[in-house]
C-alpha positions as CSV (number, residue, x, y, z in Angstrom):
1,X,171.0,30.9,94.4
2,X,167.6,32.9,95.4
3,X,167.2,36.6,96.1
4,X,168.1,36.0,99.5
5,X,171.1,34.8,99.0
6,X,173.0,38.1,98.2
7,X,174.3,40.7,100.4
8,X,172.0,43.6,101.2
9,X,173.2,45.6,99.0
10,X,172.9,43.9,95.7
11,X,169.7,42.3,96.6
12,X,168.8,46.0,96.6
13,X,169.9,46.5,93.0
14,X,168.1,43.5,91.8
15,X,165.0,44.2,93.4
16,X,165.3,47.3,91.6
17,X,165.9,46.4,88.3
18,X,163.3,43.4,88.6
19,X,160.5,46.3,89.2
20,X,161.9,48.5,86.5
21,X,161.4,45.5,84.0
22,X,158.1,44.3,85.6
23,X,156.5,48.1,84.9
24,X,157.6,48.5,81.6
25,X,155.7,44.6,80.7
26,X,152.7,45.9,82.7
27,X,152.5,49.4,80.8
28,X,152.7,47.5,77.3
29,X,149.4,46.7,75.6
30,X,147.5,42.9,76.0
31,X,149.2,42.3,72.6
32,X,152.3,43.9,73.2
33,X,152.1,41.5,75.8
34,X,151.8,38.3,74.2
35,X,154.2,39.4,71.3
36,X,156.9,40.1,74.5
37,X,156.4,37.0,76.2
38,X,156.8,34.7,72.6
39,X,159.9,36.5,72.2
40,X,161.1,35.7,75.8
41,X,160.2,32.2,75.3
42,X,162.5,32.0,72.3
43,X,165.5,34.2,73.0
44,X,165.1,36.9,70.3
45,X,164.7,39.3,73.7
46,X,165.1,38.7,76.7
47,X,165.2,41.3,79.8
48,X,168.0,41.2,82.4
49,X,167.2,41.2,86.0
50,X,170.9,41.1,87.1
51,X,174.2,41.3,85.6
52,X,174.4,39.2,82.9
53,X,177.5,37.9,84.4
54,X,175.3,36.1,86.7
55,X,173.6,34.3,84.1
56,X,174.5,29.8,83.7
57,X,172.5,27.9,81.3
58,X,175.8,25.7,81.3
59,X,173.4,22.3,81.2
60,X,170.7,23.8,78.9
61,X,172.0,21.7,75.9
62,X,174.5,18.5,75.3
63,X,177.0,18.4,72.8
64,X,177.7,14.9,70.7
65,X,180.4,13.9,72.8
66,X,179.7,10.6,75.0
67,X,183.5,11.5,76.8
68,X,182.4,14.5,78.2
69,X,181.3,13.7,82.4
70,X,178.2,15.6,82.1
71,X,177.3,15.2,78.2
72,X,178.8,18.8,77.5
73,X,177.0,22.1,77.1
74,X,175.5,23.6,74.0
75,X,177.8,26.5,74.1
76,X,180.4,25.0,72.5
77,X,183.3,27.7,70.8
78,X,185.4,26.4,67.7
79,X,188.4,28.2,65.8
80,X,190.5,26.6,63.0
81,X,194.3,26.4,63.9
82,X,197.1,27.6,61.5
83,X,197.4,23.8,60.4
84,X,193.7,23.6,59.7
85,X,193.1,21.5,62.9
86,X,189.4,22.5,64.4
87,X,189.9,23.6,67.6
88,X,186.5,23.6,70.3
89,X,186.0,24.9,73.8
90,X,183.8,22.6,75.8
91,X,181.9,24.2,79.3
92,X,180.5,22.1,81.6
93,X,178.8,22.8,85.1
94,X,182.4,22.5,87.0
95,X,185.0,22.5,84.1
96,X,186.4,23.5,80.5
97,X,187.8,21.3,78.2
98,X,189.4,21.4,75.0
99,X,188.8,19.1,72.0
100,X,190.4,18.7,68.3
101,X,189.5,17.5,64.9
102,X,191.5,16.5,61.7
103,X,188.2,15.9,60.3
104,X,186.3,18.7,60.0
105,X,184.1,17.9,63.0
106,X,183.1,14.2,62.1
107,X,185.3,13.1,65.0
108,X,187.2,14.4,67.9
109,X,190.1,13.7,70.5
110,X,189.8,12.7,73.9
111,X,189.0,16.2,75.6
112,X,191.7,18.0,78.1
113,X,190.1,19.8,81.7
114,X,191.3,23.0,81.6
115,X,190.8,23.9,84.9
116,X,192.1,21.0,87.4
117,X,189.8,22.4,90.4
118,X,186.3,22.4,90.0
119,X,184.3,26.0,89.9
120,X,180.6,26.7,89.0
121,X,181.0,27.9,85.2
122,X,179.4,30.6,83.8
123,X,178.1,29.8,80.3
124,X,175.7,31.2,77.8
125,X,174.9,32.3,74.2
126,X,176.2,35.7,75.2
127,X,178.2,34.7,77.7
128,X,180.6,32.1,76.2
129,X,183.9,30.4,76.3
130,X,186.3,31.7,73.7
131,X,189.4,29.5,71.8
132,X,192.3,30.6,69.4
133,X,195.0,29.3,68.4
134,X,198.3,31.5,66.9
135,X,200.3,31.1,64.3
136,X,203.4,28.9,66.6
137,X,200.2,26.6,67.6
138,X,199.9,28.2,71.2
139,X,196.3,28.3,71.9
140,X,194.8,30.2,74.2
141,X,191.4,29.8,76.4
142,X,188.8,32.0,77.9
143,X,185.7,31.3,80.4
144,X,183.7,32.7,82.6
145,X,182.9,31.3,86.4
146,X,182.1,32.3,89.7
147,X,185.1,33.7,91.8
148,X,185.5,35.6,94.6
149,X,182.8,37.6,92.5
150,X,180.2,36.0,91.1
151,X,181.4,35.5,87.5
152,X,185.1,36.4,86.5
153,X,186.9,35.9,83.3
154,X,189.3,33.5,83.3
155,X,192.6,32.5,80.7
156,X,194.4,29.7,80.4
157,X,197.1,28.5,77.2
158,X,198.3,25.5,76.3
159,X,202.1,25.4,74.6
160,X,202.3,22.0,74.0
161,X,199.5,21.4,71.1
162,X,196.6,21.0,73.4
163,X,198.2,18.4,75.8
164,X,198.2,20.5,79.3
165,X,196.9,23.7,79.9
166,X,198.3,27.0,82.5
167,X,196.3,26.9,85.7
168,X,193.6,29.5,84.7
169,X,194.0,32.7,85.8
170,X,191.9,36.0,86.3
171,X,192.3,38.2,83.3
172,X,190.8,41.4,85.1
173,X,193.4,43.1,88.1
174,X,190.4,44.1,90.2
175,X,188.8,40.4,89.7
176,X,188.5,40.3,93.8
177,X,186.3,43.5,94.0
178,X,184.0,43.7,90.4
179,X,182.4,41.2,88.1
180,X,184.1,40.3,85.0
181,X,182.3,38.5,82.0
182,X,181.5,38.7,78.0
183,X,184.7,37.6,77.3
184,X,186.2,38.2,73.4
185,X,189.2,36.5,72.5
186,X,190.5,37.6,68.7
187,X,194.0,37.7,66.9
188,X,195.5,40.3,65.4
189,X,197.2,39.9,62.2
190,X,200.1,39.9,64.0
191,X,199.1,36.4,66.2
192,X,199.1,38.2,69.3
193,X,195.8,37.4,71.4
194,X,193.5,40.6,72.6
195,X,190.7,40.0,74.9
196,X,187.8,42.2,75.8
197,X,185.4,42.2,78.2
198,X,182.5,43.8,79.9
199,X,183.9,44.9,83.3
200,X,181.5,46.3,86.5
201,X,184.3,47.8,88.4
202,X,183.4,51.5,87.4
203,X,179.5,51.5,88.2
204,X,178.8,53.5,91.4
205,X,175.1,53.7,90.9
206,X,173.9,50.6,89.8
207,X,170.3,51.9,89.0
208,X,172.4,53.3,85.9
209,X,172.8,50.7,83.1
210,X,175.4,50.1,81.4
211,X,179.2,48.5,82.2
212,X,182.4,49.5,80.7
213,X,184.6,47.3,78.3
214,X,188.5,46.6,79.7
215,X,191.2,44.5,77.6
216,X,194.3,43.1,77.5
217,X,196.8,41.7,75.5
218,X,198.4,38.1,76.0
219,X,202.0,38.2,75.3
220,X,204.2,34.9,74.4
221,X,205.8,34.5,77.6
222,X,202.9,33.4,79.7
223,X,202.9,36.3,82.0
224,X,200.4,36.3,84.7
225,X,199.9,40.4,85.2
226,X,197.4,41.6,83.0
227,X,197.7,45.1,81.7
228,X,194.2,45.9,82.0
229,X,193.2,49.1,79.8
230,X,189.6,51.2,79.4
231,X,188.3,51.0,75.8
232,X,184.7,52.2,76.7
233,X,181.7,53.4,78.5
234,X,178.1,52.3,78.9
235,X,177.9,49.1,77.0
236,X,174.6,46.9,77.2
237,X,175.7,44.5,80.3
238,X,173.9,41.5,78.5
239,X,174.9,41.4,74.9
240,X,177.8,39.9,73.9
241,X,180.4,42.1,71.6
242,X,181.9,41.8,69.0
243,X,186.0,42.5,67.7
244,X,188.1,42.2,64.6
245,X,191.5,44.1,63.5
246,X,191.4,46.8,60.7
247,X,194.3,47.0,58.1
248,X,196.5,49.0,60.6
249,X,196.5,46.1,63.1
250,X,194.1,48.2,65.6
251,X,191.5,46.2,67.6
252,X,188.2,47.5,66.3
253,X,184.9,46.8,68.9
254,X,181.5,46.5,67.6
255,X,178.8,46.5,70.6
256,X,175.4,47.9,71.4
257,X,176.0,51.2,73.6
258,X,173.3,53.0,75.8
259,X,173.0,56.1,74.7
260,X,170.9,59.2,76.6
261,X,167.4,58.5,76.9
262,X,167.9,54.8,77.3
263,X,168.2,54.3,73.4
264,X,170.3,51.3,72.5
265,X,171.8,51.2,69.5
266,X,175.3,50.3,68.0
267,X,178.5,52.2,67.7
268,X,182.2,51.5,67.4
269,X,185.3,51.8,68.9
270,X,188.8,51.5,68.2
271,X,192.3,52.3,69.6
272,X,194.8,54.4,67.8
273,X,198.7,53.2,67.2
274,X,200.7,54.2,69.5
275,X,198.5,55.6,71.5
276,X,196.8,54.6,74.8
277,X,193.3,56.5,74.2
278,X,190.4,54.7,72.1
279,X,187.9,57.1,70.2
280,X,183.7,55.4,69.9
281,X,181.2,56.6,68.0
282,X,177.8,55.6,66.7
283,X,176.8,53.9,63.9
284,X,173.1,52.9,64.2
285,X,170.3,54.2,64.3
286,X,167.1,52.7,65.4
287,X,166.2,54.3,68.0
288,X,165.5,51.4,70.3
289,X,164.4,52.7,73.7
290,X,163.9,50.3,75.9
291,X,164.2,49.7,79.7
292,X,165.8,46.1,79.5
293,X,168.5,44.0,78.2
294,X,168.4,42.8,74.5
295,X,170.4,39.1,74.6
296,X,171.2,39.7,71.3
297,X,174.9,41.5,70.4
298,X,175.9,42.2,67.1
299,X,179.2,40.9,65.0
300,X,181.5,42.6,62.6
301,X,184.0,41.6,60.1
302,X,186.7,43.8,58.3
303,X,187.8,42.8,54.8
304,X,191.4,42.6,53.4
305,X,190.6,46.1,51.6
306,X,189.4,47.4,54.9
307,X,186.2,48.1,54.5
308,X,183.8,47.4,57.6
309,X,180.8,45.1,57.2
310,X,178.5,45.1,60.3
311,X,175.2,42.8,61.3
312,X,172.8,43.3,64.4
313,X,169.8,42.9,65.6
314,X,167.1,45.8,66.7
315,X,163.6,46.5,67.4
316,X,163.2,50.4,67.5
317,X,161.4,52.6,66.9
318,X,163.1,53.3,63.1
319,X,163.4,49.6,62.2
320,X,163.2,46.4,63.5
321,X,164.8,42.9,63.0
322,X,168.0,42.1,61.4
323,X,169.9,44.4,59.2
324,X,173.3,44.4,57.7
325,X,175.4,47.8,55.9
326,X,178.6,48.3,55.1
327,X,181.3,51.0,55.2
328,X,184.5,52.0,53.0
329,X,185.9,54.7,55.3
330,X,186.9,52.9,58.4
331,X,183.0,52.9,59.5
332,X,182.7,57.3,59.3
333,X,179.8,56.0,57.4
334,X,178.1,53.2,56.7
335,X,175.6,52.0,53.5
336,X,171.9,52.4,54.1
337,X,170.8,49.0,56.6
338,X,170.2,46.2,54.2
339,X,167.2,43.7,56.1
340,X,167.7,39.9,56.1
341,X,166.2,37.6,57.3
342,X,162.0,36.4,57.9
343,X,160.4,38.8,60.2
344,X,157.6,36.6,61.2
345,X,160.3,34.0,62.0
346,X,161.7,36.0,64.7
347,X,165.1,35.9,62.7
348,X,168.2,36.5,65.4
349,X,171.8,36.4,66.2
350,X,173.1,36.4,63.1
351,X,177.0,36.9,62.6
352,X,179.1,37.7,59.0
353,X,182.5,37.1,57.5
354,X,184.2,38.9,54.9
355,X,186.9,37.9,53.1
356,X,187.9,39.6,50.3
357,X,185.2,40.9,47.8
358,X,183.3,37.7,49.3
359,X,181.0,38.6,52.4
360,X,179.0,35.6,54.0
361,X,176.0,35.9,56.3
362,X,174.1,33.3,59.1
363,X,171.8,33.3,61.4
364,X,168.7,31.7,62.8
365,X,165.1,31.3,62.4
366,X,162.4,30.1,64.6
367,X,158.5,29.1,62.7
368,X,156.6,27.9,65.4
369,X,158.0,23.9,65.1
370,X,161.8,24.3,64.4
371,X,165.0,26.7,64.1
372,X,166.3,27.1,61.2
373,X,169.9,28.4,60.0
374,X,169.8,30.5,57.2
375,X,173.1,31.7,55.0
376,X,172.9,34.5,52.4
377,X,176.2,35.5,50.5
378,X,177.9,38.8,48.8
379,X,180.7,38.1,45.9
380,X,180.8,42.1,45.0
381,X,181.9,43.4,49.0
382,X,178.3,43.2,50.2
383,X,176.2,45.4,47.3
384,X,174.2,42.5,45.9
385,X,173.2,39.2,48.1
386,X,172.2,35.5,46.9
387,X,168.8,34.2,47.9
388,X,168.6,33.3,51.5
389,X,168.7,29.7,51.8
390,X,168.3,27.2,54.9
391,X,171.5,25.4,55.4
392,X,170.4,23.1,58.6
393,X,167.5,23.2,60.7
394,X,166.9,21.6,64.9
395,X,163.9,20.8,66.5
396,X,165.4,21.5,70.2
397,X,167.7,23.7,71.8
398,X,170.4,25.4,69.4
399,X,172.9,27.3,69.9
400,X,174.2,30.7,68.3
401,X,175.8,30.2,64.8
402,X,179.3,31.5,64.5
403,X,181.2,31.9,61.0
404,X,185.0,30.0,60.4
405,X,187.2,30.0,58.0
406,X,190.2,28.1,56.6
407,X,192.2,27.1,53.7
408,X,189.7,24.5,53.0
409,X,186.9,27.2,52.7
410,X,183.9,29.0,54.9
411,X,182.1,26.7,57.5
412,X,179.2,27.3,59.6
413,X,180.0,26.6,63.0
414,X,176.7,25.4,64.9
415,X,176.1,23.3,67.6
416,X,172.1,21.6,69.0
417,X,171.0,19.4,71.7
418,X,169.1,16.7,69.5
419,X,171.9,16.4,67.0
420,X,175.0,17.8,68.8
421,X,177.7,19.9,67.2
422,X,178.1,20.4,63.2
423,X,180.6,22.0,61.3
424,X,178.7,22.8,57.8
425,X,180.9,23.7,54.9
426,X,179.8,26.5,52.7
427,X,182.2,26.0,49.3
């Protein structure tokens, strides 16, 4: 689709936000130049000219899978089930499908279309598919592709162990009038499914950044009417965010805000029991002022003794790169930011997993020939870390890292287009 291609009125907007980001390159310095466009090129920034909702990279990669119709994309989204099966979501240009293995990931099933109808997927590292399965082996889907909008979150379940899915179904209520994307699909202890996502129907001045994050919960019974509820305001429309459950049960965002002055930094938000009103607050601080769209969201992970351990990325003005802290008080506060990672590597995306006193962190590097992934570990909460050491490397397209775990131990779950997915144990 080409500029022209949109009604007047969002051609407008994006005419608009392309000028904003071409006069912040052109007022950078010839070296501030070069530095920008290496990071373009490799995807440690990148600068959003539209909604990121808009965005498909859906053939920019091919899984290992000779079954797939199109070779599979390299955005591929794995979970463990409660029997230690490894689930995997699977987007290609027209359709999801779902895959298993008993093996940890040497071998898989025959794949199952989600969606029987074709529709133009929307797929990306921030923009991806999501899978979990529950406790009573129901698993549950998310995706993102074009609607009667031009990207709306979909959901779909399977009750019968992967074997047939629900006809997908919009997850947002006002999916025919505003975009709906970022999906994040998480458990709660509890096995009931919450998903968040970044949601465009409250923007009424679109030269004003920033989209709000709506969820809903999936109950057992399959229904089809979303209860769709307001967590947040003015979240980064292009970075994907992050969720986990505190000790109480309560969802728990992580995501990089926009705060005034175009800073964008990180804060938190959370619900309260029994109550429909969510409180956010910030928790970074790097002053990162910048007029465009970092790809690059953060992750979080809260421990069995509910303590809060955090990982993002950030180039402002008070530090730059990755950094990592963690926080005893239900994030109030947070331990001074802890940096990982190789800074002339261009070290990104990185997400962590705590689980108990043990707190595990990955995430990639890029030298000029090959990406690296990188894990460095905690076994006292997160106060003292191993030696960061290089646990599999790519010379082509890679995908984002993501962190499992199971009763057979801490995996890396990573997937590249020369030598497809890999499931790499940690214990």
């Amino acid at each position: 689709m080409t500029l022209s291609d949109y009604p007047v009125t969002e051609r407008a907007i994006k005419i608009n936000r392309i000028a904003t980001a071409n006069a912040f390159f052109e007022s950078l310095s010839l070296s501030s130049r070069k530095l920008l466009s290496y990071l373009l090129l490799f995807g440690a920034i990148a600068f959003s000219t539209a909604s990121y909702g808009h965005h498909n990279d859906s053939k920019a990669g091919t899984s290992d899978l000779s079954l797939y119709h199109q070779g599979g994309s390299l955005y591929v989204t794995a979970t463990f089930g409660p029997d230690n099966r490894l689930w995997r979501v699977v987007p290609e240009k027209w359709h999801i499908y779902v895959d298993y293995s008993t093996d940890l990931g040497k071998t898989f099933s025959v794949p199952v279309r989600i969606n029987k109808e074709s529709q133009r997927i929307k797929a990306s590292g921030e923009n991806r598919p999501g899978i979990a399965v529950d406790r009573g082996g129901k698993i549950s889907v998310i995706y993102s592709a074009e609607g009667t909008q031009p990207a709306t979150l979909f959901f779909s379940a399977s009750i019968d162990n992967g074997r047939s899915f629900s006809t997908p179904k919009p997850l947002s209520d006002k999916a025919s009038e505003a975009n709906s994307f970022q999906g994040r699909l998480v458990l709660n202890p509890a096995g009931q499914a919450y998903v968040f996502w970044l949601d465009e129907r409250d923007r009424t001045d679109w030269r004003q950044p920033g989209n709000a994050v709506y969820y809903t919960t999936i109950d057992g019974q399959n229904r089809l009417d979303f209860i769709n509820r307001k967590l947040s305001d003015t979240v980064c429309e292009c970075c994907r965010i992050a969720a986990a459950f505190d000790n109480e049960g309560q969802p728990v965002l992580f995501a990089r805000f926009i705060y005034p002055g175009g800073i964008r930094d990180h804060g938190l938000s959370r619900t309260r029991a029994n109550d429909k009103k969510s409180l956010s607050w910030r928790v970074t601080f790097d002053e990162w002022k910048i007029k465009g769209c970092p790809e690059n969201g953060p992750a979080i992970s809260i421990g069995d003794d509910d303590h809060y351990h955090i990982a993002w990325f950030t180039r402002g003005s008070a530090r730059q790169g990755l950094f990592y802290a963690y926080s005893s008080d239900q994030g109030q506060s947070f331990s001074a930011p802890l940096p990982f990672g190789t800074p002339q590597k261009l070290p990104s995306h990185p997400d962590v997993l705590a689980r108990g006193k043990r707190v595990v962190l990955t995430w990639t590097e890029y030298d000029g020939t090959k990406t690296q992934l990188l894990v460095m570990q905690s076994t006292d909460g997160g106060q003292t870390w191993s030696q960061a050491r290089s646990v599999a490397e790519s010379a082509g397209g890679t995908d984002l890292p993501f962190l499992l775990s199971s009763t057979r131990g801490v995996f890396v779950s990573w997937n590249s287009k020369n030598e497809g997915y890999r499931l790499i144990p940690l214990d």
